[in-house]
C-alpha positions as CSV (number, residue, x, y, z in Angstrom):
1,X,96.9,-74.4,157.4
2,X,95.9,-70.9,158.7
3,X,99.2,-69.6,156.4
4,X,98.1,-71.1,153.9
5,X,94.1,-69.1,153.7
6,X,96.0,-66.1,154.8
7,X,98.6,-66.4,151.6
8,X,96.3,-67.5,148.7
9,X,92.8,-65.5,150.6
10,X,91.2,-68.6,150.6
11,X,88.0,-68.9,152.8
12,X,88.0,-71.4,156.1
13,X,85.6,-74.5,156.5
14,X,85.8,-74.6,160.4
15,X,84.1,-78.0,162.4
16,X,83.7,-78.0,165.8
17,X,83.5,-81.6,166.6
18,X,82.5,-83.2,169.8
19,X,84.0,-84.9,172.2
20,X,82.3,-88.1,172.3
21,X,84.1,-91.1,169.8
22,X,81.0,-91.2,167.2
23,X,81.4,-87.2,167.1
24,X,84.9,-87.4,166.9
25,X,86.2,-90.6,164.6
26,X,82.8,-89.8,161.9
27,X,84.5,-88.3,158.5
28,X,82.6,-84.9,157.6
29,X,84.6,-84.3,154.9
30,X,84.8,-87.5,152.5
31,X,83.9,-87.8,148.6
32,X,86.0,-86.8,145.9
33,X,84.3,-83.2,145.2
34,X,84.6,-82.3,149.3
35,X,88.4,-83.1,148.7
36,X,88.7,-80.6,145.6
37,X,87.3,-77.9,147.5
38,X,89.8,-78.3,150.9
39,X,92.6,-78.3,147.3
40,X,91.3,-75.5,145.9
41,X,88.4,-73.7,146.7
42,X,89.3,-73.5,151.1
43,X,91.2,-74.6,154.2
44,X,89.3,-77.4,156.3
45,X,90.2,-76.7,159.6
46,X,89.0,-79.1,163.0
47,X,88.4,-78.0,166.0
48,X,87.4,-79.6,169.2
49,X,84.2,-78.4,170.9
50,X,84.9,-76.7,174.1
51,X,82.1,-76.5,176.6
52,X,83.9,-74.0,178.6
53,X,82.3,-70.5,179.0
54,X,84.7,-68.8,181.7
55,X,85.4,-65.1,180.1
56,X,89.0,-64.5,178.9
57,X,91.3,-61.8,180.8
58,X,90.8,-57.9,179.9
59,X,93.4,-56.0,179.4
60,X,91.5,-53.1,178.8
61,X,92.0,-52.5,175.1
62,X,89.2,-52.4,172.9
63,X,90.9,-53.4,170.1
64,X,89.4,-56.4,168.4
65,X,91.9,-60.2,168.7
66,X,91.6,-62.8,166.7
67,X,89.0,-65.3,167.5
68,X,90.5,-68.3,165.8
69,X,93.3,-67.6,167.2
70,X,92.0,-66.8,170.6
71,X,92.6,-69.9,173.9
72,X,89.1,-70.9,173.6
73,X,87.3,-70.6,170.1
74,X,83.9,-72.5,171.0
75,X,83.6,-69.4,173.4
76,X,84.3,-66.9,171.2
77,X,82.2,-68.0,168.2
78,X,79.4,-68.9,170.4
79,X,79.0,-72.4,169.3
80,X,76.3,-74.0,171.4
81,X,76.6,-77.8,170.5
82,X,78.0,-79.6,168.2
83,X,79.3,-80.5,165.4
84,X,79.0,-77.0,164.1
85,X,80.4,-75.6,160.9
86,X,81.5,-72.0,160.0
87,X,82.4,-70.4,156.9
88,X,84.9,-67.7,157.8
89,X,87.5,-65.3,155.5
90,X,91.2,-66.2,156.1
91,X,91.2,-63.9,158.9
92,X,88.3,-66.4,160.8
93,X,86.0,-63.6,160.7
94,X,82.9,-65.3,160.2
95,X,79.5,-65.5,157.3
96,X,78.4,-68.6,157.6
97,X,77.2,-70.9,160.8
98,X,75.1,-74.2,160.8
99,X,74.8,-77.6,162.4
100,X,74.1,-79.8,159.5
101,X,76.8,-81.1,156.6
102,X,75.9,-78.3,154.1
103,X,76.2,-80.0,150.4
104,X,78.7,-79.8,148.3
105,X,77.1,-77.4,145.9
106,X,76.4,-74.8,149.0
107,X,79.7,-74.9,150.9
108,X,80.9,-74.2,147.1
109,X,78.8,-71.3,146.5
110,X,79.3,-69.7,150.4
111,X,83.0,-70.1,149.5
112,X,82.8,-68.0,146.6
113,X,80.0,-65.7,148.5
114,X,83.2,-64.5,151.1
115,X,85.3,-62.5,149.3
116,X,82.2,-60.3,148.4
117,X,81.3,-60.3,151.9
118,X,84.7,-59.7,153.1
119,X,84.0,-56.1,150.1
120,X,81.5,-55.5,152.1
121,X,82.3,-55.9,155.8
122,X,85.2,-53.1,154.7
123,X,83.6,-51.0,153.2
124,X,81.2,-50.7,156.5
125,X,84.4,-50.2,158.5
126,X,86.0,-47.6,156.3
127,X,82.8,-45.5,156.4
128,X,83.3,-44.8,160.1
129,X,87.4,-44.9,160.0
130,X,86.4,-41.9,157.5
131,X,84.6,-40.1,160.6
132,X,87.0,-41.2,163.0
133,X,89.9,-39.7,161.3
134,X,87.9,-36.4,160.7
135,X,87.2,-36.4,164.5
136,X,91.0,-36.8,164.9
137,X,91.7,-34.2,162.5
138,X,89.8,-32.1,164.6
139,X,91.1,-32.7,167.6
140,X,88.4,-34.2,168.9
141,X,89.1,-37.9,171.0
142,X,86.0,-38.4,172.3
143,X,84.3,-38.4,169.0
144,X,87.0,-40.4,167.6
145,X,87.1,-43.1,170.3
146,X,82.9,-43.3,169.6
147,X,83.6,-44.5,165.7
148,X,86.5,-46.4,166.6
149,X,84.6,-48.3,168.7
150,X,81.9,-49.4,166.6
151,X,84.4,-51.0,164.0
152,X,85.9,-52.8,166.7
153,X,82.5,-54.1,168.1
154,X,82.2,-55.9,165.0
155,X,85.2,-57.9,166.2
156,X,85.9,-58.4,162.7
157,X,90.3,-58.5,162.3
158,X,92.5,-58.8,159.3
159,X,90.2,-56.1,157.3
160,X,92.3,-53.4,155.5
161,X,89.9,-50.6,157.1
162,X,90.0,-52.4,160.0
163,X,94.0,-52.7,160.4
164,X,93.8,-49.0,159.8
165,X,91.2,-48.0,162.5
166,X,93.4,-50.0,164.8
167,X,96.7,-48.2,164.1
168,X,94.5,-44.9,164.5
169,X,93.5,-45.7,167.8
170,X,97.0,-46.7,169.3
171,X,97.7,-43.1,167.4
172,X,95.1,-41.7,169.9
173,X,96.3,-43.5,172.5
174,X,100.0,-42.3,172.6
175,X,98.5,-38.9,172.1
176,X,96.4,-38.7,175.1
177,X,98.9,-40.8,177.2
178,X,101.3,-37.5,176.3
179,X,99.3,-35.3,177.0
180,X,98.7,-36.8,180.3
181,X,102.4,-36.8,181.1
182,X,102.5,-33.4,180.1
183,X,100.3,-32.3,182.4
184,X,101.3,-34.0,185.3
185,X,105.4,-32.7,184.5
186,X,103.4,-29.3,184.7
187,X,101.1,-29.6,188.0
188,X,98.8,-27.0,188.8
189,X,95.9,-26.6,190.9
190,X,93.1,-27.8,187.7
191,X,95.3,-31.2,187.3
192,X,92.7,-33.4,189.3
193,X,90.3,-31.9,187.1
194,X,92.1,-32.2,184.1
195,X,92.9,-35.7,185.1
196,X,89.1,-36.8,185.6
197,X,88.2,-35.2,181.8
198,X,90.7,-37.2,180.4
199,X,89.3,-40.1,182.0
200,X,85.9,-39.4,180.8
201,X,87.3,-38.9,177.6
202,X,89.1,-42.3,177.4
203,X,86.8,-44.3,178.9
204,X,86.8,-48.0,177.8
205,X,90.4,-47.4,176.9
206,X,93.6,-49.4,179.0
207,X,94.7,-45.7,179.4
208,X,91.8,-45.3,182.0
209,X,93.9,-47.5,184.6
210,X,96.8,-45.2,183.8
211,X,94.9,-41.8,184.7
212,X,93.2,-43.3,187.6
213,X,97.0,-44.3,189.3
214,X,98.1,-40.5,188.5
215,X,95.0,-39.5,190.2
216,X,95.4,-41.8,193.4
217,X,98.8,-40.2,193.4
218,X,97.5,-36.9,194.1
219,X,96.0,-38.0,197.3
């Protein structure tokens, strides 16, 4: 189903059902009209409600995953009871949240409100890719890491701006982790120090755990 949105850009009607039988067996999406717009107008996607909150593993990047696709999407979309229904792009990046059955008439009209609001979540993120890749241009990582990371704090995924910012960042990445190799091969009496910028520098990055094992080498 997820194929599907992604191939024709079709938005995503998500349910979070419950977990008790009334929540669970009662039809949210019956009538004729309902059925023409899972055909045509959006994917219908169910979902059982998760109450489990336990944080997912870190692995340091702060590169933005996809939530729909993520182990535990009641988390991750915050959805406090249920049933609750989102409105998301074909990404899952979501526009629309609620807890009662919208009508037909609305779930119609926020389907054809997403691709404008998709227009507009990118052209947000492509403002500060623009700075980013000026930053980078300039040799500057620090700056670059700062806009980088405000795209990815909107956790939004799939985005043409945002696909870009991402393959900027592993750019950076790669760079510094050179550089960091570099610098070790050539040793010196400022590599501690050198060591510790760089971490400053990368901070909130999984290339932090990298510099901090070369600097516990030293010792």
């Amino acid at each position: 189903m997820i194929e599907r949105a992604a191939k024709k850009s079709l938005p995503l009607f998500i349910l979070f059902e419950g977990e008790d039988d009334e929540s669970t067996e009662a039809d949210y999406f019956r009538g004729k009209e309902v059925v023409e717009l899972a055909k045509n107008k959006a994917v219908f996607i169910r979902i059982k409600y998760n109450p489990d909150r336990e944080e997912s593993w870190d692995d340091g990047s702060m590169v933005p995953t996809s939530i729909l696709l993520s182990k535990n999407p009641s988390r991750d979309y915050h959805i406090k009871t249920y049933p609750t229904m989102i409105i998301a792009d074909c990404y899952g990046n979501e526009y629309f949240k609620g807890t009662a059955m919208p009508t037909v008439q609305q779930l119609e009209k926020n389907f054809e409100a997403v691709a404008d609001l998709m227009k507009k979540s990118n052209d947000k993120l492509q403002k500060k890719l623009d700075e980013a890749k000026k930053s980078f241009e300039a040799k500057d990582a620090a700056k670059t890491l700062k806009a980088l990371a405000e795209n990815f704090g909107t956790k939004v995924v799939g985005l043409s701006a945002q696909e870009a910012s991402i393959k900027l960042y592993h750019e950076l990445i790669e760079g510094g982790r050179k550089e960091m190799q570099e610098s070790i091969a050539a040793g010196g009496k400022t590599l501690e120090k050198k060591l510790k910028e760089m971490k400053k520098t990368y901070k909130d990055t999984e290339l932090v755990k990298e510099i901090d094992a070369a600097l516990k080498d030293l010792k």
